[in-house]
SEGUVO-473523 format. One record per residue: x negated, y, z of N, C-alpha, C in turn; residue in three letters. Coordinates in Angstrom, 1 decimal, decimal comma. Example, Ala and Ser with C-alpha at 12.3 -4.5 7.8 and 13.67 -1.06 7.14 Angstrom:
<neast=-13,2 nnorth=-5,7 nup=7,8 caeast=-12,3 canorth=-4,5 caup=7,8 ceast=-13,2 cnorth=-3,3 cup=7,8 code=ALA>
<neast=-12,8 nnorth=-2,2 nup=7,1 caeast=-13,7 canorth=-1,1 caup=7,1 ceast=-12,9 cnorth=0,0 cup=7,9 code=SER>
This chain:
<neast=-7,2 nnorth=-7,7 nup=-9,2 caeast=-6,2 canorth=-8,2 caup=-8,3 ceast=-6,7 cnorth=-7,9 cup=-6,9 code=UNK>
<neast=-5,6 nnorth=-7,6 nup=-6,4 caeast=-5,9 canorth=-7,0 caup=-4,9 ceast=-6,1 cnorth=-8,3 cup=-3,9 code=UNK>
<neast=-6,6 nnorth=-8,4 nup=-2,8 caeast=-6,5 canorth=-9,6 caup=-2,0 ceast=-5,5 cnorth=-9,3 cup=-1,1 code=UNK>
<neast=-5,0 nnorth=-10,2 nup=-0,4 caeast=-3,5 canorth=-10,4 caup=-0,1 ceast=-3,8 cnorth=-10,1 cup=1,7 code=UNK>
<neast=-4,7 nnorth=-10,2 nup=2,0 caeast=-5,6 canorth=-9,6 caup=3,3 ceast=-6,7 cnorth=-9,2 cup=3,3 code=UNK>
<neast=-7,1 nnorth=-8,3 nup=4,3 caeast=-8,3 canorth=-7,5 caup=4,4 ceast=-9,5 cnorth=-8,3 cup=5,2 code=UNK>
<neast=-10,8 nnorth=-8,9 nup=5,0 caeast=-11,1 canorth=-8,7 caup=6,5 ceast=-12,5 cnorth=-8,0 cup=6,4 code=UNK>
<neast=-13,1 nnorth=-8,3 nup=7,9 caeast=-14,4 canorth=-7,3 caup=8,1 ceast=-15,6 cnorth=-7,5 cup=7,3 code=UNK>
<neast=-16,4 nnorth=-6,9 nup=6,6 caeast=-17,6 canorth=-7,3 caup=5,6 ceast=-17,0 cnorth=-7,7 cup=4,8 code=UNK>
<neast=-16,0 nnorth=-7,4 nup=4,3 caeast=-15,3 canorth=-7,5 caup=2,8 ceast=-15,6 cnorth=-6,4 cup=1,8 code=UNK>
<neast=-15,9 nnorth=-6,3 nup=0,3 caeast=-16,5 canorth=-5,4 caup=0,0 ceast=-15,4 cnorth=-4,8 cup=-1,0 code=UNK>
<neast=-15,0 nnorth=-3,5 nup=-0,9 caeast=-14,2 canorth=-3,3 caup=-1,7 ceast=-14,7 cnorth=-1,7 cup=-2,6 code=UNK>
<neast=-14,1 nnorth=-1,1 nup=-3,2 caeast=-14,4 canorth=-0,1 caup=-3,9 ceast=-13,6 cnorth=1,0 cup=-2,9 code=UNK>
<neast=-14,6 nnorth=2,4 nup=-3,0 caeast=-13,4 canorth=3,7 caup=-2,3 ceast=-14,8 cnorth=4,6 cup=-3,1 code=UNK>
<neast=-14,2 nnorth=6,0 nup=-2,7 caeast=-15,2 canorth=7,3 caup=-3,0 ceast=-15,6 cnorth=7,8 cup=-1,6 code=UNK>
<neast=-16,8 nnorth=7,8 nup=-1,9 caeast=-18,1 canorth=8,0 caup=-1,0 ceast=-18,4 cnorth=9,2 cup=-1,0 code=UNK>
<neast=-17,9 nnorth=9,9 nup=0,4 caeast=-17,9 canorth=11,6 caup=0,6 ceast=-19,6 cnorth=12,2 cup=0,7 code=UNK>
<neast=-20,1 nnorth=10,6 nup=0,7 caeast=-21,9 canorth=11,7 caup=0,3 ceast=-21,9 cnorth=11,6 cup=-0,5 code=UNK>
<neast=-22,2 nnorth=10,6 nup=-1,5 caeast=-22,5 canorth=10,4 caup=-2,5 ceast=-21,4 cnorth=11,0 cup=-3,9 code=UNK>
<neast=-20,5 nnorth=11,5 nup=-3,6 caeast=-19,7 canorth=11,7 caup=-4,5 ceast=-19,2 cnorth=11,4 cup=-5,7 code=UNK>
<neast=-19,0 nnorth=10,1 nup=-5,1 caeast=-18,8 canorth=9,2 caup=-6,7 ceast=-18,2 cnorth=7,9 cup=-5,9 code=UNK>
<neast=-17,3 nnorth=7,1 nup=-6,8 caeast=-16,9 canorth=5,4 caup=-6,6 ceast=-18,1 cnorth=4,5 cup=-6,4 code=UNK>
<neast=-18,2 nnorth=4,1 nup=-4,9 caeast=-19,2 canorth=3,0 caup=-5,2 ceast=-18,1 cnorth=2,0 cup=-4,0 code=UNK>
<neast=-19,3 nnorth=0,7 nup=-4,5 caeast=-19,1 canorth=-0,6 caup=-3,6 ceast=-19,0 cnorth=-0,2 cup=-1,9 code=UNK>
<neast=-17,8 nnorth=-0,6 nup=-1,0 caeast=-18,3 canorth=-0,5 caup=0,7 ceast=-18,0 cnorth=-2,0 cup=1,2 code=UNK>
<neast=-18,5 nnorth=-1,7 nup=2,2 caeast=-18,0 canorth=-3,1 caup=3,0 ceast=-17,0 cnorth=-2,4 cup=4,5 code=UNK>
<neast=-16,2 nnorth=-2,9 nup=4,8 caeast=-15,1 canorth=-2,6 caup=5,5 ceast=-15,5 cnorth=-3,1 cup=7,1 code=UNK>
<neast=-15,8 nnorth=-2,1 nup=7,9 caeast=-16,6 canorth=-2,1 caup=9,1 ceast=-15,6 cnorth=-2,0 cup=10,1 code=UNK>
<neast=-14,2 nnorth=-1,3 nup=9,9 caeast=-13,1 canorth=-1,6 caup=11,2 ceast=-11,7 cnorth=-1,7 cup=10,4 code=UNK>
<neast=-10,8 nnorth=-2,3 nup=11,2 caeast=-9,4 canorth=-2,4 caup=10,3 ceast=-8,4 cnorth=-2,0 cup=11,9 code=UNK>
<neast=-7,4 nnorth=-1,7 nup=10,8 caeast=-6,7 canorth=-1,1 caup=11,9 ceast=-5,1 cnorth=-1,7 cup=11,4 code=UNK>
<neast=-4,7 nnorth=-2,8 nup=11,9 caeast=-3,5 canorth=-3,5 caup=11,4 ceast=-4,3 cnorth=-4,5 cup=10,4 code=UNK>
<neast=-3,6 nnorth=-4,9 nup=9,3 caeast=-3,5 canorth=-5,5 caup=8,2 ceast=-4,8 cnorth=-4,2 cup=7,0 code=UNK>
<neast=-5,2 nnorth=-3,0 nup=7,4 caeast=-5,7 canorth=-2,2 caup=6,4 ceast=-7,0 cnorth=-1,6 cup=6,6 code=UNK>
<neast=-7,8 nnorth=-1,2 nup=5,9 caeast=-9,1 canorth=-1,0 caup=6,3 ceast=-8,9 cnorth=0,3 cup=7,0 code=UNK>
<neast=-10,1 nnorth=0,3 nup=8,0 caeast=-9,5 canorth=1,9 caup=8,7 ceast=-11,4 cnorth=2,6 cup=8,4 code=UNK>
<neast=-12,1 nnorth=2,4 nup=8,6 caeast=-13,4 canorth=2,4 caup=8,3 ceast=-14,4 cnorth=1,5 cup=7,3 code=UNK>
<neast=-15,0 nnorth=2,5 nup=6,5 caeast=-16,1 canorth=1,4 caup=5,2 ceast=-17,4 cnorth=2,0 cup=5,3 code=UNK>
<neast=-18,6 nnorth=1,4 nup=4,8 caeast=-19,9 canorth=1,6 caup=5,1 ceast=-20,2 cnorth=1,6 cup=3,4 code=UNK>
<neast=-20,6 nnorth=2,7 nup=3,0 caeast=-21,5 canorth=2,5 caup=1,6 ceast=-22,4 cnorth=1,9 cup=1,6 code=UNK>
<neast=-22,1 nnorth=0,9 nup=0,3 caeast=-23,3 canorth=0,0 caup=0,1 ceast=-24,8 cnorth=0,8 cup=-0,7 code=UNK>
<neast=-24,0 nnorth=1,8 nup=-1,2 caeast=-25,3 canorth=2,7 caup=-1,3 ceast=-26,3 cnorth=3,7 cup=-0,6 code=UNK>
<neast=-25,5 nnorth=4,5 nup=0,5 caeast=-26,2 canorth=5,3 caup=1,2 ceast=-26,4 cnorth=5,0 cup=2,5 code=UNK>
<neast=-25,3 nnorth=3,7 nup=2,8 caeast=-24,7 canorth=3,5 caup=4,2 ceast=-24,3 cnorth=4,7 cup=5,1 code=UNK>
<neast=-23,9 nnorth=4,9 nup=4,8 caeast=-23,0 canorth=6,2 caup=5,1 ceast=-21,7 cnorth=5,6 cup=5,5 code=UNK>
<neast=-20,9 nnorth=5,5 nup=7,1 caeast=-19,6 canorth=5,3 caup=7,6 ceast=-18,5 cnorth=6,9 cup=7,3 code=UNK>
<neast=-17,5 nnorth=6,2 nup=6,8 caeast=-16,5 canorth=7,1 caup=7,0 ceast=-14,8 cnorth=6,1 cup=6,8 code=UNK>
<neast=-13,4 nnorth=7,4 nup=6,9 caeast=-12,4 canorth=6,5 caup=7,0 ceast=-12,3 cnorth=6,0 cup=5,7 code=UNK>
<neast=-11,6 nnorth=5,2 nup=5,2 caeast=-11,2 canorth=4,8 caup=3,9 ceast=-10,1 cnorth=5,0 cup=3,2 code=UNK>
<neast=-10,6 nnorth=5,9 nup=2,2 caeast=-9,8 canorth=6,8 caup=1,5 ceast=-8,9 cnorth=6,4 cup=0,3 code=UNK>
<neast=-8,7 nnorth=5,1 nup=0,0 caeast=-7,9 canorth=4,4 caup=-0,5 ceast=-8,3 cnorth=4,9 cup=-2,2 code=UNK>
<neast=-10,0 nnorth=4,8 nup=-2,5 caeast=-10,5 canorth=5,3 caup=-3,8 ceast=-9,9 cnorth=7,0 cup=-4,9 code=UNK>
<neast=-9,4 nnorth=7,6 nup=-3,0 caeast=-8,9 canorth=8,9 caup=-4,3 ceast=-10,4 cnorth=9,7 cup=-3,2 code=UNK>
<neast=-10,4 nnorth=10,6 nup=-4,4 caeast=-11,4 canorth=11,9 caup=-3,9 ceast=-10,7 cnorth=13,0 cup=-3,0 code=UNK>
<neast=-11,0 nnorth=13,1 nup=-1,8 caeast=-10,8 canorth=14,5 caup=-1,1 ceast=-10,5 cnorth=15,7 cup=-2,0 code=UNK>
<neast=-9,3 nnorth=16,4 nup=-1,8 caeast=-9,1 canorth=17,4 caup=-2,3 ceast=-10,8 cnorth=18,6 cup=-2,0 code=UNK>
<neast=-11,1 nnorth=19,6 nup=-3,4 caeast=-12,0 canorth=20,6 caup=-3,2 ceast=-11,9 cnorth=21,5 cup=-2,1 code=UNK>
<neast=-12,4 nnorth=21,8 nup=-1,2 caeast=-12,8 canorth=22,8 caup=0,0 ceast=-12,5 cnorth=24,2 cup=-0,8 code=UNK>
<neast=-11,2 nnorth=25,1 nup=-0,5 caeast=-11,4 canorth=25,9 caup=-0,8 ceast=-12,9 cnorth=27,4 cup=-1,1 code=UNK>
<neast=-12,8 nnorth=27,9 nup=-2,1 caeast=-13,9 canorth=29,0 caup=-2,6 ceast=-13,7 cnorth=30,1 cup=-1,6 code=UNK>
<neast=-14,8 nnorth=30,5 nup=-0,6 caeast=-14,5 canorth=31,9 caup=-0,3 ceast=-15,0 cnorth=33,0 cup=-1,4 code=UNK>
<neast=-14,2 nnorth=34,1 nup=-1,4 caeast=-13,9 canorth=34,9 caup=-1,9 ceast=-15,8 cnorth=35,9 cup=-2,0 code=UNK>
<neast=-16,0 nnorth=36,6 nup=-3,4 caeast=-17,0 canorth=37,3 caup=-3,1 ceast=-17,0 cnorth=38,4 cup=-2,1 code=UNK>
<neast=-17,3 nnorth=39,2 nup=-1,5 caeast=-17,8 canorth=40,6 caup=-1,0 ceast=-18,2 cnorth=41,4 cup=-2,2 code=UNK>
């Protein structure tokens, strides 16, 4: 169940662009009613909050 508001040091779930996997964050800035920045509770690593999907793959350059 989702909570019906957000607030700051709230711990929610997203995917962690270091870590590369779902973990626990805590929600460090909001922007309206939504989280706009989260802190891994694993690496502590800040980034925006990606609403738990994974960043599309960085395209492959091509061999030589």
């Amino acid at each position: 169940m989702f909570p019906t508001e957000f607030r700051l040091g709230d711990t929610i779930d997203d995917f962690c662009v270091k870590c590369k996997r779902l973990t626990n964050h805590n929600i460090v800035s909001l922007n309206g009613p939504d989280p706009a920045k989260v802190r891994c509770c694993t690496c502590y690593s800040d980034h925006d909050y990606l609403r738990e999907i994974a960043p599309p793959p960085k395209p492959r350059k091509a061999a030589s």
